[in-house]
C-alpha positions, 0 to 999 in steps of 0.5 A: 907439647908444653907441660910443666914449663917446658917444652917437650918435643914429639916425633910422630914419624919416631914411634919407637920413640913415643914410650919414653917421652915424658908428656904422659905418665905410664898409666896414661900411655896405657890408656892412650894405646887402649882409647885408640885401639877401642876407636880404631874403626872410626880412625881407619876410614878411608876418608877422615873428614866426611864426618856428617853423617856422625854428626847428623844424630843430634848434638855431638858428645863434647871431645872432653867427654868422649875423651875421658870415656875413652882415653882417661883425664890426663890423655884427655887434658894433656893430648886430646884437647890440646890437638883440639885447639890446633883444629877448632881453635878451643879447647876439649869442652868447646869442640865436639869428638869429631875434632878429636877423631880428625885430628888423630888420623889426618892431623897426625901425619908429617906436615908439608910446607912451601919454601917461600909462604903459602902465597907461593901457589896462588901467584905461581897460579895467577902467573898462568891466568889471563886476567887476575883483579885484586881490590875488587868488592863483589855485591851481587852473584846471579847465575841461571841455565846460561851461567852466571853474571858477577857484579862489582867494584873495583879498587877506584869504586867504578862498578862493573859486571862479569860474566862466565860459565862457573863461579867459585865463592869462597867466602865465610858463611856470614858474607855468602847469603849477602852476595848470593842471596838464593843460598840465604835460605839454604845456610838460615838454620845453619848460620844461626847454630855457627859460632865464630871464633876471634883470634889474635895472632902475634909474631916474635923475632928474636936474634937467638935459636930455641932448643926445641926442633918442633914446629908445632907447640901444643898447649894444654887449656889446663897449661894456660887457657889464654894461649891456645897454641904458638909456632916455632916457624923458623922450623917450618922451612929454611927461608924462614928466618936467619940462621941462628935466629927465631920465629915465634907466632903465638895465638889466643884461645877463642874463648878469651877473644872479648878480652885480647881482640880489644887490648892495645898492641903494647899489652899484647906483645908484653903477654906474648913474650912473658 
């Protein structure tokens, strides 16, 4: 967590440890254990994520307010909306409760990652599929009781056509209605409520170690509104950098995407490293 220009590093797998750490002032530690115990029920379901039905009553309260009715201000501007930026990609008064209450369950278990990247799965999964085709665009997804007829094209512009049983779409929600016009109607209401979020994403190396061991970096909208969070990630794994070097990827909050999403790289990297 960053607060008062420094780093404060956090071991959730350290509970013992989390009474001393100087994010939060005493009486906010208090009211974090009190705001955590008064939504206990809501933090123990089975299932964190099947929130639908939370959400299905109207507009959602904001995180910012339910934060501070139920944790206090410092909890709220120094933990929970910082742990909102991490999820949503904006701070406490642009989300909703239901990040706060996603990320302190699922979000606040130890992270597991892949030597090697991500894209580690998905090759070892292509080595195992007959047929993989990158560079294709999709135009047109049809499907009946028989199954469903794909038509594209590929890397050289030659339009082509599949077919098979099953279709998976995985695609954001402004592209789906355009190639599988029967959910059009389906997503209407809904894509008009959806507000997408522009981020830009810029990555520093530096022939130099950090102090801090996290992974990780939190940052406050109360710390700087502009960043919304940055990644140490040569602690991700040890194939992520030189030994002895750094790793750094920093991003912008959604909310400042009309001013970074247009600056030139130059500017870009100059406010990344101050």
């Amino acid at each position: 967590l960053a607060r008062d220009n420094r780093v404060i590093d956090i071991n959730v797998n350290k509970p013992w440890a989390l009474p001393f750490t100087p994010a939060l002032s005493f009486s906010a530690k208090c009211q974090f254990i009190r705001g955590l115990w008064r939504c206990r029920e809501m933090l123990t379901r089975d299932k964190s994520f099947e929130l639908v039905d939370d959400a299905s009553g109207g507009q959602p309260e904001s995180a910012q307010a339910f934060g501070e009715r139920m944790f206090g201000r410092e909890v709220t501007d120094y933990i929970l909306d910082p742990l909102c930026r991490v999820i949503v990609g904006t701070g406490a008064e642009g989300s909703t409760y239901l990040g706060v209450i996603a990320g302190l369950s699922a979000w606040s278990h130890q992270l597991i990652n892949l030597r090697g990247g991500m894209e580690t799965m998905p090759f070892a999964i292509a080595k195992k599929l007959d047929n993989v085709i990158l560079g294709a665009q999709v135009q047109l997804i049809d499907d009946d009781d028989h199954g469903v007829k794909v038509t594209w094209r590929d890397a050289q512009g030659m339009q082509r056509t599949s077919e098979a049983d099953i279709c998976v779409v995985t695609a954001t929600l402004d592209i789906v209605p355009k190639i599988y016009p029967r959910v059009a109607g389906i997503v209407a209401e809904y894509a008009q409520k959806m507000r997408f979020l522009g981020l830009v994403s810029i990555s520093l190396a530096y022939a130099a170690p950090t102090n801090s061991k996290a992974f990780t970096v939190l940052i406050p909208s109360v710390v700087d509104r502009d960043l919304l969070l940055f990644f140490l990630d040569h602690q991700k794994a040890p194939d992520r950098a030189p030994p002895g070097h750094s790793l750094i990827t920093l991003y912008n909050d959604g909310d400042a995407w009309p001013q970074y999403g247009t600056m030139p790289d130059e500017q870009l990297i100059a406010w990344a490293r101050e």
